[in-house]
Kinemage of the C-alpha trace (Angstrom):
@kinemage 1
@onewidth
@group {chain A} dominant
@subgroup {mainchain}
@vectorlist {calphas} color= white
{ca unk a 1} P -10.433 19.261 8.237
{ca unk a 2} L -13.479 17.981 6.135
{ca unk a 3} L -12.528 18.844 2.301
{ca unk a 4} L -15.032 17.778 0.170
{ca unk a 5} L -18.655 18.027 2.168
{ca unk a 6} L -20.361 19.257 -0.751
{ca unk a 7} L -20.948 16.484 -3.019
{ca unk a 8} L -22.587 13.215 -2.025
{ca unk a 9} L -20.396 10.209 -2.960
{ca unk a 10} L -21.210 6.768 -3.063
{ca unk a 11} L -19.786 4.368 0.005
{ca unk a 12} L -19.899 0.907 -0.735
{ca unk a 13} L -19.134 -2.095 0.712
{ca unk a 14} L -18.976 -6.118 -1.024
{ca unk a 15} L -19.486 -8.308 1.561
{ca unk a 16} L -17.788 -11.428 1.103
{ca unk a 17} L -15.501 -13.302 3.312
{ca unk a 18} L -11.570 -13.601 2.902
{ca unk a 19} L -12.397 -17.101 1.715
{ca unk a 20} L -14.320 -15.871 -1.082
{ca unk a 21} L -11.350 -14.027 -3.188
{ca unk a 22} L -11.370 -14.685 -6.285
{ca unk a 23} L -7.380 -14.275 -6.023
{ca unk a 24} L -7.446 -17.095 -3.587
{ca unk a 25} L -9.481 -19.477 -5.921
{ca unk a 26} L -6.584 -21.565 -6.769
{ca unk a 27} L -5.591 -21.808 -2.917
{ca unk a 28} L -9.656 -22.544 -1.205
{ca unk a 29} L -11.964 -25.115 -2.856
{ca unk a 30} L -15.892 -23.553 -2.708
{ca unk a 31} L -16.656 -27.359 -1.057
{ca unk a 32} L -14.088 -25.978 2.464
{ca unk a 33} L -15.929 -22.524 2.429
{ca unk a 34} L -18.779 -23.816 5.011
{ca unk a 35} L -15.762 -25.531 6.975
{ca unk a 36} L -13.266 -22.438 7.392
{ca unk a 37} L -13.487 -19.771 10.360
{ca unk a 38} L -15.704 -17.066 8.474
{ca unk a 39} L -15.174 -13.506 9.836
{ca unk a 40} L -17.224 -11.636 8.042
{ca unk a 41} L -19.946 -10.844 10.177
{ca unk a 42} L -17.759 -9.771 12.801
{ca unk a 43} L -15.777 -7.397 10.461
{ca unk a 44} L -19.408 -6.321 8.980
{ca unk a 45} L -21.030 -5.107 12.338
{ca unk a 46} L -17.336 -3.231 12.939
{ca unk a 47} L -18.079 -1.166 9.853
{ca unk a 48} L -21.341 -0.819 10.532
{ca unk a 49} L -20.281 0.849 13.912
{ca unk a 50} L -17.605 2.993 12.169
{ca unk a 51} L -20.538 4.350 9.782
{ca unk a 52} L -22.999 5.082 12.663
{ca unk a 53} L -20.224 6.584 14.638
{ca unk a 54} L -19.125 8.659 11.945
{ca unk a 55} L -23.255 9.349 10.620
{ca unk a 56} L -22.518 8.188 6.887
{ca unk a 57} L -24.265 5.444 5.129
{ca unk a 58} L -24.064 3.724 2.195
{ca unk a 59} L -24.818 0.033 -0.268
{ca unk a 60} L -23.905 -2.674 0.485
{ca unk a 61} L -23.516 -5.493 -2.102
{ca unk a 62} L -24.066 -8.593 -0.252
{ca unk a 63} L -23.043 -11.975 -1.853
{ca unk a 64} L -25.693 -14.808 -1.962
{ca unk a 65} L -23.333 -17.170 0.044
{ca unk a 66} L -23.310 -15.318 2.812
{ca unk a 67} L -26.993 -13.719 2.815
{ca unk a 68} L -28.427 -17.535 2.587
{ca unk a 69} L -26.323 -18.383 6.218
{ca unk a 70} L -26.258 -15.029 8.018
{ca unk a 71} L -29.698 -13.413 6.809
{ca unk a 72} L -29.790 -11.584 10.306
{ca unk a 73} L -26.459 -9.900 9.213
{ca unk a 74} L -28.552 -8.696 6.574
{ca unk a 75} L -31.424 -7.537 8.203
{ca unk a 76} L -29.236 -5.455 10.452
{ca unk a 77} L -27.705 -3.869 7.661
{ca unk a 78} L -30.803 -2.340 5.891
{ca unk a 79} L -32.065 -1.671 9.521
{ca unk a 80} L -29.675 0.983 9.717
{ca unk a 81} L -30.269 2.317 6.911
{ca unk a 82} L -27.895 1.362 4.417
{ca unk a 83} L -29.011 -0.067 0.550
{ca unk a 84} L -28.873 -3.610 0.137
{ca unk a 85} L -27.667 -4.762 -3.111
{ca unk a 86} L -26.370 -7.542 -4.870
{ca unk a 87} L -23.067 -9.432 -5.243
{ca unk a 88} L -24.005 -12.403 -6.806
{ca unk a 89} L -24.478 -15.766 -5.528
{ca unk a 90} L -21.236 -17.414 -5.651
{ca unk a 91} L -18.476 -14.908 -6.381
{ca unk a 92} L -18.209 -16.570 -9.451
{ca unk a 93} L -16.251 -14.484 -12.320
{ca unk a 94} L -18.898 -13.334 -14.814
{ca unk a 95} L -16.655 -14.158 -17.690
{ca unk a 96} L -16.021 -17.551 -16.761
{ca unk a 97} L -19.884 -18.441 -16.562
{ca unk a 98} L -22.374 -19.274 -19.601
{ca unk a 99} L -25.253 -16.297 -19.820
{ca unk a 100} L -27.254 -19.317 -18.348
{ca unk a 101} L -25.284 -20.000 -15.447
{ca unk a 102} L -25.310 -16.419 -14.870
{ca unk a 103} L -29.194 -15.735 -14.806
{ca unk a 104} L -29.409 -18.400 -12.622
{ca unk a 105} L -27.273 -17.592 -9.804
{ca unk a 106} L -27.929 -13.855 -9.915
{ca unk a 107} L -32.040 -14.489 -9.749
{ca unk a 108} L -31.219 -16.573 -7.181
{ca unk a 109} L -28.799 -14.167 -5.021
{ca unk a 110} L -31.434 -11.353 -5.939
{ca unk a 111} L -34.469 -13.846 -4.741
{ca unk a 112} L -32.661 -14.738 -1.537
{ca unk a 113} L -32.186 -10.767 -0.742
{ca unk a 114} L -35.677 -9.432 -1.356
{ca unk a 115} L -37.287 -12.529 0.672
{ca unk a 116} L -34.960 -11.405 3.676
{ca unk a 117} L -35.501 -7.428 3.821
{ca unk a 118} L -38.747 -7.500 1.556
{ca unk a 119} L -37.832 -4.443 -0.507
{ca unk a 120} L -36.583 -4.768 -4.348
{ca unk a 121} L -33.029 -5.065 -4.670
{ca unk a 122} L -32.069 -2.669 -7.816
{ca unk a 123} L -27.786 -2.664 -7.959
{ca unk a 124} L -25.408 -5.344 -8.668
{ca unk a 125} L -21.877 -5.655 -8.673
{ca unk a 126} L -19.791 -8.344 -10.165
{ca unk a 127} L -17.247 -10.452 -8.798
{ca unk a 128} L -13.712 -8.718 -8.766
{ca unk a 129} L -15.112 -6.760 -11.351
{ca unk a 130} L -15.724 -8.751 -13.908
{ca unk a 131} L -17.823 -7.354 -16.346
{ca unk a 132} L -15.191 -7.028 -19.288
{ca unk a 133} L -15.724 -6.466 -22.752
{ca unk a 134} L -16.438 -9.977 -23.163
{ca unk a 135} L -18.770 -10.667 -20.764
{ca unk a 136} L -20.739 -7.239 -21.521
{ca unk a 137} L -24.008 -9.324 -22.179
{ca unk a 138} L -24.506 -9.781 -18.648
{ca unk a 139} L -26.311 -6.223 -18.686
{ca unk a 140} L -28.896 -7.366 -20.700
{ca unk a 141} L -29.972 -10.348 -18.313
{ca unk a 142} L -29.526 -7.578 -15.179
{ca unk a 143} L -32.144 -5.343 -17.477
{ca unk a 144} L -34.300 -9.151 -17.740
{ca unk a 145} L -33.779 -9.672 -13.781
{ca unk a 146} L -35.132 -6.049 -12.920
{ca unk a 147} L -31.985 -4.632 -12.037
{ca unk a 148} L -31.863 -0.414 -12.472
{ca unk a 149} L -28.355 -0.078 -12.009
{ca unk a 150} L -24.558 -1.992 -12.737
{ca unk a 151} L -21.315 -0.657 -10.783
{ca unk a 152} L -18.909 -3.580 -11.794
{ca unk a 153} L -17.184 -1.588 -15.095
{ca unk a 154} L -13.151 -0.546 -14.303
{ca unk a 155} L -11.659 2.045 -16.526
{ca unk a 156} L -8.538 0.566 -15.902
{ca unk a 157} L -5.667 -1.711 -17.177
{ca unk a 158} L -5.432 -4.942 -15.187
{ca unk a 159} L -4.372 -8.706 -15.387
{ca unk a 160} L -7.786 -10.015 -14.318
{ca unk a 161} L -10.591 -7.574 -14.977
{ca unk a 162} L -11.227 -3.156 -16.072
{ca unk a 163} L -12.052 -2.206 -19.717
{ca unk a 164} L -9.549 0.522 -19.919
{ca unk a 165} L -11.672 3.207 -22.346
{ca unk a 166} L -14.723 2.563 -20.954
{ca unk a 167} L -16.629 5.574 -19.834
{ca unk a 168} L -15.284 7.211 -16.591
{ca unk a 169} L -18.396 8.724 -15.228
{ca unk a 170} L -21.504 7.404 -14.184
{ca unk a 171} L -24.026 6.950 -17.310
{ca unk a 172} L -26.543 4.996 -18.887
{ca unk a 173} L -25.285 2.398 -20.589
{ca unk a 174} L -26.701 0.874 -24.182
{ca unk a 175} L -26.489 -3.052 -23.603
{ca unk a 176} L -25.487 -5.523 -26.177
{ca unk a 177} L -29.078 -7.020 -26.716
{ca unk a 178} L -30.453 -3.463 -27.410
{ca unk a 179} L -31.324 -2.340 -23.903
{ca unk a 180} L -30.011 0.364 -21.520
{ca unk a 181} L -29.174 0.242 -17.556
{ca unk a 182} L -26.932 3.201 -15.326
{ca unk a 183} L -23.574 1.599 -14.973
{ca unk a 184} L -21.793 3.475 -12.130
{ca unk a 185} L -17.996 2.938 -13.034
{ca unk a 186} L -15.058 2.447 -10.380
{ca unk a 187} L -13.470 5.249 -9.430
{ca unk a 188} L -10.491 6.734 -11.539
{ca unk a 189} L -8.451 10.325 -11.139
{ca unk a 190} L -6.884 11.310 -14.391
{ca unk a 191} L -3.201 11.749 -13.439
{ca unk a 192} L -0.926 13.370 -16.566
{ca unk a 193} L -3.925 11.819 -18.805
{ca unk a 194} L -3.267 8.625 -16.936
{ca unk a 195} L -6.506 6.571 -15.549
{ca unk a 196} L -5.394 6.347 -11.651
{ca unk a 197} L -7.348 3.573 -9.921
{ca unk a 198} L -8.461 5.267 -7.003
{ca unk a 199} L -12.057 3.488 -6.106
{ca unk a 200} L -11.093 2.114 -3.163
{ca unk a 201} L -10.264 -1.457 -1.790
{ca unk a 202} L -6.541 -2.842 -2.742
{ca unk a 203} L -5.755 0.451 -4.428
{ca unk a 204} L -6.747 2.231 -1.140
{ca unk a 205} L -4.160 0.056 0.442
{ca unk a 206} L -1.784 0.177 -1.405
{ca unk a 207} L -1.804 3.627 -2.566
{ca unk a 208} L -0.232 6.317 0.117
{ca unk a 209} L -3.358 7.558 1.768
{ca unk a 210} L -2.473 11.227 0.401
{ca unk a 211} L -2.356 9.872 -3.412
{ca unk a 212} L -6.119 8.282 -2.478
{ca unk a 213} L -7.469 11.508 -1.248
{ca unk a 214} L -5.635 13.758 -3.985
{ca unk a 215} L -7.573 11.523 -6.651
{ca unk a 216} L -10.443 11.283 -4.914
{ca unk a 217} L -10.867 15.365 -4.108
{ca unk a 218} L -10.074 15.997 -8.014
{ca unk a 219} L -12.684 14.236 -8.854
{ca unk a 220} L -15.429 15.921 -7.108
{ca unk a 221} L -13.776 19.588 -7.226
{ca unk a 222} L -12.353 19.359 -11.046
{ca unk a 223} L -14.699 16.908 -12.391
{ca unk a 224} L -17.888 18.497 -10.311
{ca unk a 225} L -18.872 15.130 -10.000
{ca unk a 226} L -19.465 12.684 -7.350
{ca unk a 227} L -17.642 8.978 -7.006
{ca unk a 228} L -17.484 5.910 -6.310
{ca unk a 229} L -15.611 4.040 -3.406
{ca unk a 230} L -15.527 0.663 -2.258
{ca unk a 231} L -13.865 -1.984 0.255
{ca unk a 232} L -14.983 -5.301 1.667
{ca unk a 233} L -15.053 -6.364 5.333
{ca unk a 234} L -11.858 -8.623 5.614
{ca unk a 235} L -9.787 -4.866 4.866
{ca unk a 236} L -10.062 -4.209 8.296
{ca unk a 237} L -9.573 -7.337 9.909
{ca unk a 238} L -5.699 -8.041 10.280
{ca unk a 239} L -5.650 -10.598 12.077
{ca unk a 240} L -8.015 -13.214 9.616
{ca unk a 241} L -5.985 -16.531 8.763
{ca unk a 242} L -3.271 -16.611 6.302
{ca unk a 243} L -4.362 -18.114 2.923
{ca unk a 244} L -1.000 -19.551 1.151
{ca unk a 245} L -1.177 -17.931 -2.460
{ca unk a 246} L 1.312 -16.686 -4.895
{ca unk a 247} L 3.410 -13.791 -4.161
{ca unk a 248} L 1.245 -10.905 -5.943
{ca unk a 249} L -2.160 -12.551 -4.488
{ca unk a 250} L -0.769 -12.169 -0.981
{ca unk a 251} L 1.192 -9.111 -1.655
{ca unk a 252} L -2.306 -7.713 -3.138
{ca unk a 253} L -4.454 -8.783 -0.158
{ca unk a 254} L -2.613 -8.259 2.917
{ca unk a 255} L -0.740 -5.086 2.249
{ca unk a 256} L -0.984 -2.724 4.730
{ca unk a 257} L -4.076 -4.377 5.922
{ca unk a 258} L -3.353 -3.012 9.420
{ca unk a 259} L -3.321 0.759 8.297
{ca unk a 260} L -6.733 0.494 6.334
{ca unk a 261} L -9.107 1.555 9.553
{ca unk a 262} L -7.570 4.488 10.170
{ca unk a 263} L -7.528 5.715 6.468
{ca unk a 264} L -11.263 4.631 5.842
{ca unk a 265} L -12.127 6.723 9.206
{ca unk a 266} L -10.223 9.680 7.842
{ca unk a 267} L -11.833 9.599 4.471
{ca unk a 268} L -15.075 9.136 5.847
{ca unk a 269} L -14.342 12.326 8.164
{ca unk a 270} L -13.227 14.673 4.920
{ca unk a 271} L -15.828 13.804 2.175
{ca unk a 272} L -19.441 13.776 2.244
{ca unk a 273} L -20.798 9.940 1.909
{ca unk a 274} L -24.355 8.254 0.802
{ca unk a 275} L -25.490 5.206 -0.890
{ca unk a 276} L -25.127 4.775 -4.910
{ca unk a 277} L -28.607 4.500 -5.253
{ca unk a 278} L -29.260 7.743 -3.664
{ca unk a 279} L -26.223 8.996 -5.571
{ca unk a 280} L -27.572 8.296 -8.917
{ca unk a 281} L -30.716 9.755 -8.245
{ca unk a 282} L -29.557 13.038 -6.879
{ca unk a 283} L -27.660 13.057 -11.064
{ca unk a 284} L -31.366 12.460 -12.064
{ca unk a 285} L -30.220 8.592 -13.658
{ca unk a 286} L -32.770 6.649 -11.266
{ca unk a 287} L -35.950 7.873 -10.252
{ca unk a 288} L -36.493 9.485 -7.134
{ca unk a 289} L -36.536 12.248 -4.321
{ca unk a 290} L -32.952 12.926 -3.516
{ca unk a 291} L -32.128 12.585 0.136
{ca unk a 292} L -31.850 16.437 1.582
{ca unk a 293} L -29.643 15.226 4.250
């Protein structure tokens, strides 16, 4: 039974291939990506399905990489109705690029999708998250590059990305250089005043589904407030190739990889789903006329 039809959340999906992990970097050298099997715009047109069929739609941050060799896939998207938005060029961590390197690569991955759907792209999300505290002057070149809105900031504790006191809620955001853009933060439930990651992706996984939905629910019926959920098209794709990694990378990525279809369809059947932008406009932080639907 539906739960939480009330308040618009914000489905999104980063479309990268499995070959694009960053947990897999030290495993797959950029210079094999054009060589391996890429699956992801067979996994892509089975979410797309799974939204139609279940009438939800949503943003979809769409790396450069893959926009430059499968701009149909792209097309197809927005066709349907979904926001396009961007994921960078080269799934490159933020942190580990110079602010130069970094305008570069995102103008072009911002370029590439406006030239293919010919509307303005206006959110970005980092690679695996990477805005940190040290790499918060990144905003201020989104600001430069005409981006509205950021959702790459995790309130969380982690080993390779999250800024653990960061804001929970979506806000705007005062930038290093003296500017201001709406960050939409990943998902987190407070659980016995304990940030829960709960935005989606490897946490969705891993999590048991009721723990997911528990966090999720609390959010919009405690908070009052909408959130945030994400995944990327190799989470429903079980049988993609096996990448040899360390332990925690594989243990991270392949996790009940099998079960993730089934929970995505029931979360998609008990809460109420849009995209961010339309999110953030119906909390009057973008401009707009929110959707009535």
């Amino acid at each position: 039974m539906a739960i939480c039809k009330s308040t618009a959340n914000a489905l999104t999906v980063d479309v990268e291939d499995y070959f694009h992990v960053s947990a897999f970097a030290s495993s797959i050298s950029p210079a094999s990506w054009p060589s391996r099997e890429s699956r992801v715009v067979g996994n892509t047109e089975k979410l797309l399905a799974i939204f139609e069929q279940l009438d939800v739609r949503g943003t979809f941050f769409v790396l450069g990489w893959v926009a430059e060799r499968y701009p149909r896939l792209v097309r197809e998207i927005a066709a349907r109705g979904h926001e396009i938005a961007c994921h960078g060029y080269s799934h490159r961590l933020v942190f580990e690029q110079s602010p130069e390197e970094f305008r570069e690569e995102t103008f072009r991955a911002k370029s590439l999708l406006e030239d293919i759907t010919g509307s303005a792209v206006v959110g970005y999300r980092a690679a695996s998250y990477s805005i940190v505290r040290e790499s918060l002057w990144a905003l201020d070149i989104m600001v430069e590059l005409g981006f509205a809105y950021d959702s790459s900031i995790f309130p969380v504790r982690h080993d390779r990305y999250g800024i653990p006191d960061a804001e929970r809620v979506p806000h705007r955001i005062a930038t290093p250089g003296g500017n201001s853009i709406v960050e939409w933060p990943l998902a987190t439930a407070k659980f016995f005043g304990f940030s829960l990651p709960v935005a989606g992706g490897g946490y969705f996984r891993l999590l048991p589904y009721w723990l997911s939905r528990w966090g999720l629910a609390s959010i919009n019926r405690k908070e009052m407030r909408p959130f945030i959920f994400y995944l990327h098209p190799w989470e429903i794709d079980p049988a993609q190739p096996r990448v040899a990694a360390s332990w925690l990378s594989q243990f991270r990525h392949y996790t009940n990889i099998d079960k993730c279809e089934e929970r995505l369809r029931s979360l998609l059947s008990e809460f109420k789903f849009g995209s961010a932008r339309e999110g953030l406009v119906q909390l009057g932080l973008l401009p707009g006329t929110p959707n009535p639907k």
